[in-house]
C-alpha positions as CSV (number, residue, x, y, z in Angstrom):
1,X,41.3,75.8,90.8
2,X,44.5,77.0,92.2
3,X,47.0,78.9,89.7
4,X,50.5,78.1,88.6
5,X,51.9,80.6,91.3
6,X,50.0,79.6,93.8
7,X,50.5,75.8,93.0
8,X,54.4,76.4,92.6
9,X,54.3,77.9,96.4
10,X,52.6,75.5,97.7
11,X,55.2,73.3,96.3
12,X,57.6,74.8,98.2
13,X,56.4,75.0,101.1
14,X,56.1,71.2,100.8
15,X,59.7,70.9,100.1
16,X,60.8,73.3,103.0
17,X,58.4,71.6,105.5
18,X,61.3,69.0,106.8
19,X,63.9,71.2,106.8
20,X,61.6,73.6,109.1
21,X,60.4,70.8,111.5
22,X,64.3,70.2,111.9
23,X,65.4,73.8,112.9
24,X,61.8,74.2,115.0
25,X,63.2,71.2,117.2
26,X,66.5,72.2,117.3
27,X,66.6,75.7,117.5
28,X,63.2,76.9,118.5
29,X,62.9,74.6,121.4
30,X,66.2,75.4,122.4
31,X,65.9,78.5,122.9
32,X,62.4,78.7,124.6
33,X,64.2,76.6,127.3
34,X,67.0,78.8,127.5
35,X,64.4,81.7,128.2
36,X,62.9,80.1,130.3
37,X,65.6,79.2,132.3
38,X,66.8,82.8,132.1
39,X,64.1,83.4,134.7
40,X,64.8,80.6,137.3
41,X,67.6,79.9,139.7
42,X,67.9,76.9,138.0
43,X,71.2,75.0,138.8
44,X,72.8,71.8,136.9
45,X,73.3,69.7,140.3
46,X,73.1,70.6,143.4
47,X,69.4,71.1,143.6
48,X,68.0,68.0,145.3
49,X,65.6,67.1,143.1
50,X,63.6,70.2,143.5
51,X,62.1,72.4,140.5
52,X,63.9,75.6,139.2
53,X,62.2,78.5,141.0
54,X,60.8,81.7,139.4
55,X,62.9,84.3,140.0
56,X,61.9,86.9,137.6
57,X,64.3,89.6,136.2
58,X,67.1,88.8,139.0
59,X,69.3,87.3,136.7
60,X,69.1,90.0,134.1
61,X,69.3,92.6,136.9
62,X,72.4,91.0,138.6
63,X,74.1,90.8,134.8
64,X,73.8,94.4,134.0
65,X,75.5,95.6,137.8
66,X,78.2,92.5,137.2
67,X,81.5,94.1,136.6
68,X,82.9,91.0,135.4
69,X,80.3,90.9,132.7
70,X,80.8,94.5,131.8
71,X,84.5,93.7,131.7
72,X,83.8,90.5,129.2
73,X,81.4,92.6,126.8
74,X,83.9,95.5,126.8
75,X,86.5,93.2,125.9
76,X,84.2,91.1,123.5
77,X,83.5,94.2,121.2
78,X,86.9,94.9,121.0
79,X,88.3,91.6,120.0
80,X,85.1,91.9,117.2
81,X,85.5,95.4,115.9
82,X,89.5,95.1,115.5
83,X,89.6,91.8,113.9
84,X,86.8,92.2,111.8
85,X,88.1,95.8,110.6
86,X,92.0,94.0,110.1
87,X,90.1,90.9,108.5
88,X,88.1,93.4,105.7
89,X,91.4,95.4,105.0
90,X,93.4,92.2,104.9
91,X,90.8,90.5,102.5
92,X,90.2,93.1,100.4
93,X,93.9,94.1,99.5
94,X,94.3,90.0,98.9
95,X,91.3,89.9,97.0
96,X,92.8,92.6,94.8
97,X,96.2,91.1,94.5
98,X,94.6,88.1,93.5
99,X,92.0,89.3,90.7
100,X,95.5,90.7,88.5
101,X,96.5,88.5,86.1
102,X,100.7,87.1,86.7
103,X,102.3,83.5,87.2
104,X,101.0,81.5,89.5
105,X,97.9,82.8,90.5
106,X,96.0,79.8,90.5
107,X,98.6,78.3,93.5
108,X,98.9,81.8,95.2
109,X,94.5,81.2,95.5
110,X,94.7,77.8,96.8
111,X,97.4,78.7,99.4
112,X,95.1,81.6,100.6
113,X,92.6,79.0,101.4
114,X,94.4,77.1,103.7
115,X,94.2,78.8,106.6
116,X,90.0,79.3,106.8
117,X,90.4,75.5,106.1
118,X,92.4,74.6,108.7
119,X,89.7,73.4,111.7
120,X,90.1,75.7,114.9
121,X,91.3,73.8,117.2
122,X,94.6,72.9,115.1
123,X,95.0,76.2,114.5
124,X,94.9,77.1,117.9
125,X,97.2,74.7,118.9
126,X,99.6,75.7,116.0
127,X,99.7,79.5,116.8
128,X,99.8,78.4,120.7
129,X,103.2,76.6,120.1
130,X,104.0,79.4,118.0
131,X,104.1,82.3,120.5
132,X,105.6,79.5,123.2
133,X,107.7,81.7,125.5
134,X,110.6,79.3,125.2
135,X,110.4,77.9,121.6
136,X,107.7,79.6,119.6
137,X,108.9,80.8,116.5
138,X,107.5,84.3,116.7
139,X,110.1,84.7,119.7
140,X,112.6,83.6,117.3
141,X,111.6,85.3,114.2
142,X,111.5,88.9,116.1
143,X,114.5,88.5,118.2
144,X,116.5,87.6,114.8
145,X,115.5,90.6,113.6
146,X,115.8,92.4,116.4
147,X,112.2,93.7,117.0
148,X,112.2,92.6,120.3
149,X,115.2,91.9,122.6
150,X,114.6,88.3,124.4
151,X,111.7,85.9,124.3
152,X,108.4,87.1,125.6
153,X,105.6,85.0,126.8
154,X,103.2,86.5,124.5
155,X,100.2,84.4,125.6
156,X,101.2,84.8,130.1
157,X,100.9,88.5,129.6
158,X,98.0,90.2,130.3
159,X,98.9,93.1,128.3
160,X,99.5,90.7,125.0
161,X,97.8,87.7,125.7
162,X,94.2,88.7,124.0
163,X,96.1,90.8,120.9
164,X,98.2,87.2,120.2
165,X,94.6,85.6,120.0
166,X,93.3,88.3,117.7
167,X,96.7,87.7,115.8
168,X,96.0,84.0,115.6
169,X,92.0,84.6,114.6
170,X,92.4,87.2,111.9
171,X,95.4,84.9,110.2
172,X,92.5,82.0,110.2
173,X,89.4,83.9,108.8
174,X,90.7,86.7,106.5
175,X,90.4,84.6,103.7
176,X,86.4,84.2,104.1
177,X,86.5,87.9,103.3
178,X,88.7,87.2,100.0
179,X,87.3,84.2,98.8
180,X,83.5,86.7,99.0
181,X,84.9,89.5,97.3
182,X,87.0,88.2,95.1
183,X,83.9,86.0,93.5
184,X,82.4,89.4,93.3
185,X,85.5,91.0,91.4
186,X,85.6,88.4,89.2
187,X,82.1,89.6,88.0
188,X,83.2,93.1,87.2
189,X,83.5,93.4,83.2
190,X,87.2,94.7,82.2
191,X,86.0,97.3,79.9
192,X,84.5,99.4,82.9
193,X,88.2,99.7,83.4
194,X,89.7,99.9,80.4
195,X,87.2,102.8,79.5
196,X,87.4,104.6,83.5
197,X,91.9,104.6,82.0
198,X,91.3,106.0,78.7
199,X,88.9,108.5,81.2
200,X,91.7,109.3,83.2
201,X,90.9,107.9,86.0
202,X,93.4,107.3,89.0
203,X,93.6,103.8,90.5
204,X,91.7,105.2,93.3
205,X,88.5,106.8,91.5
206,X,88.6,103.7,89.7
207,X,87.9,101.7,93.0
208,X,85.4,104.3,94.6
209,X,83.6,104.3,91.0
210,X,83.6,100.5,90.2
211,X,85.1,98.5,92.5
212,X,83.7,99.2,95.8
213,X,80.0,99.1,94.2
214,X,80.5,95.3,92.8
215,X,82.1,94.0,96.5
216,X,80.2,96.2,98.5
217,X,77.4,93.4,98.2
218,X,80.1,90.8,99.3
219,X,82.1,92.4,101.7
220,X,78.7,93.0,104.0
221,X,78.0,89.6,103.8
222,X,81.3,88.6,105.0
223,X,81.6,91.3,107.5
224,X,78.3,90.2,108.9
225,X,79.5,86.7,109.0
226,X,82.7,87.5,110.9
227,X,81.2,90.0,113.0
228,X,78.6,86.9,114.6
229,X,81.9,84.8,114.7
230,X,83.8,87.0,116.5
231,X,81.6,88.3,119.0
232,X,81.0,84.8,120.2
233,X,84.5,83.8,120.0
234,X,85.1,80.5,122.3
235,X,87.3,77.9,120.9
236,X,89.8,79.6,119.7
237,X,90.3,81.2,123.5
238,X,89.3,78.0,125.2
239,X,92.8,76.2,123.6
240,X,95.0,79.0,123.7
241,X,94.7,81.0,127.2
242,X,91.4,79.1,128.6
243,X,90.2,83.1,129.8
244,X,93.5,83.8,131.0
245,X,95.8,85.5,132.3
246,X,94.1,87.0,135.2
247,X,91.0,86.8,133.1
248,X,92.5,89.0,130.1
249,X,91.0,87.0,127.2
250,X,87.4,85.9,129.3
251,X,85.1,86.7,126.5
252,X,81.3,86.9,126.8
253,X,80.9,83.0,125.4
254,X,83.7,82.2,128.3
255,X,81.6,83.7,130.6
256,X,78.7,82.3,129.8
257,X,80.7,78.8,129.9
258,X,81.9,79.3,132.7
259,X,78.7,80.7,134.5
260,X,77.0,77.1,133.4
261,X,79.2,74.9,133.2
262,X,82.1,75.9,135.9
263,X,79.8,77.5,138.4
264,X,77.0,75.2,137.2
265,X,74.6,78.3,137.7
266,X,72.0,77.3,134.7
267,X,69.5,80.3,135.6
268,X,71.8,83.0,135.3
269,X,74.5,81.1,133.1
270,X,71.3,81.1,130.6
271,X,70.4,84.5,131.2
272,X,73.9,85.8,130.6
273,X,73.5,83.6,127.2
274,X,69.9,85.5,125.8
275,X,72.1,88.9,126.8
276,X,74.7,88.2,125.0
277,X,72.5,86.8,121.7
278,X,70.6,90.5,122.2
279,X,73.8,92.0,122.1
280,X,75.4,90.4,119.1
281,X,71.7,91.4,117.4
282,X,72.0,94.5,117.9
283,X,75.5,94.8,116.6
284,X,74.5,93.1,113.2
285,X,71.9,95.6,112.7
286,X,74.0,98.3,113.3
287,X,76.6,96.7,111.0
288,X,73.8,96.3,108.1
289,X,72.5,99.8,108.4
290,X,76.4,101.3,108.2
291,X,77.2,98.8,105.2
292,X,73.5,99.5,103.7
293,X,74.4,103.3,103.5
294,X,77.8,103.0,102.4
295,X,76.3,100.7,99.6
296,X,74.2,103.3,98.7
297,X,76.3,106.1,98.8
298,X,78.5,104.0,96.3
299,X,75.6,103.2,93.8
300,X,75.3,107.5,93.8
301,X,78.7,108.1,93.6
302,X,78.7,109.5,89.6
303,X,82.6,110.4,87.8
């Protein structure tokens, strides 16, 4: 005779079976094949018929020496670690501005959601017309106010081109990182407040006492969420500069792109893939165990 528990899991795992046959055949499969093809020389034409061969570690071996692929990831954690750290800051301050009570909240909210709800692709395009050399209005917003001294072509310069992406990324996604933490704010009871004031305490102390504690939770989730997003950034690249110029926004997903699809290199276009999904791994836990122990030194923090 089973028992309630036991019945209740059972249950469950009834309920999750569909939704685990669906992601074991298309993910787990998936990625088998892609590991498998990691290993081959295995091109996507071209091959006349004949079988992928087994080449082993080649592919992994040839990544690692690639100074192109070095370049990509170099540039890859970059474009992750500054937009994620702008995209926190951003969110945070706008999650604070928006947990005060004044006129017109409720609007000031929705208009903070727009941009996360604006697909990619048009904002893309949007922020590519913006930084148009010869019409874009950032060229006409800085030159009126005198910033800069002529129009630039923000997005044909090396030297600009991948921080005018960044620009256009962190302006989409910040408000994931408000919309977390400011659900989490809103679950902070005012009289922690009020009594940390009649305390003493200084707007500061306030946040390292209560604040950061209740969005800490939050605020890793989102950075987590951001940081896979960002490191394998594709679309946002693929409409705005397509890896240029000279190569100066050719992410890792670009690379891999154009390794399989350009080239039409499967075998090492796939092994490129499973480095780059080690990579971003690796990164996460990294991410966790920093957030984990700032978490905890939060929870300690007494006064």
């Amino acid at each position: 005779m089973l028992s309630l528990r036991q019945r209740e899991q059972r249950q469950a795992w009834v309920l999750l079976a569909p939704m685990l046959l669906v992601m074991l055949l298309l993910t787990a499969w998936p990625l088998l094949r892609t590991i498998w093809l990691s290993f081959t020389d295995a091109a996507l034409i071209g091959s006349g018929g004949e079988a992928p061969q087994w080449i082993g570690l080649e592919n992994y071996l040839y990544a690692i020496t690639d100074a192109d692929f070095q370049t990509s990831l170099w540039r890859t954690l970059y474009f992750t670690v500054v937009s994620v750290a702008i995209e926190g800051v951003i969110g945070v301050l706008v999650a604070l501005l928006l947990n005060q009570k004044f006129a017109g909240r409720n609007v000031l909210r929705v208009l903070v959601i727009l941009p996360w709800a604006l697909p990619t692709i048009v904002n893309a395009m949007m922020w590519r017309l913006n930084f148009n050399p010869d019409y874009g209005s950032i060229n006409a917003l800085l030159t009126q106010l005198g910033i800069i001294d002529g129009y630039r072509s923000w997005l044909g310069s090396p030297a600009s081109a991948l921080n005018a992406v960044m620009f256009a990324d962190i302006w989409k996604n910040y408000p994931l990182v408000t919309l977390l933490v400011l659900a989490a704010l809103q679950s902070v009871p005012e009289d922690l407040y009020e009594a940390a004031r009649l305390d003493g305490a200084s707007a500061w102390r306030r946040f390292r006492a209560i604040t950061f504690p209740a969005i800490v939770g939050s605020l890793s989730v989102a950075l987590v969420l951001r940081t896979i997003d960002a490191f394998k950034i594709f679309d946002i690249i693929y409409v705005m500069t397509r890896g240029g110029p000279v190569d100066s926004t050719k992410t890792l997903s670009f690379y891999v792109y154009q390794e399989s699809f350009s080239y039409l290199r499967a075998g090492s276009g796939a092994a490129y893939a499973m480095l780059m999904t080690l990579l971003c791994a690796v990164l996460i836990t990294l991410y966790m165990l920093l957030l984990w122990r700032q978490r905890r030194r939060g929870s300690a923090y007494e006064g």
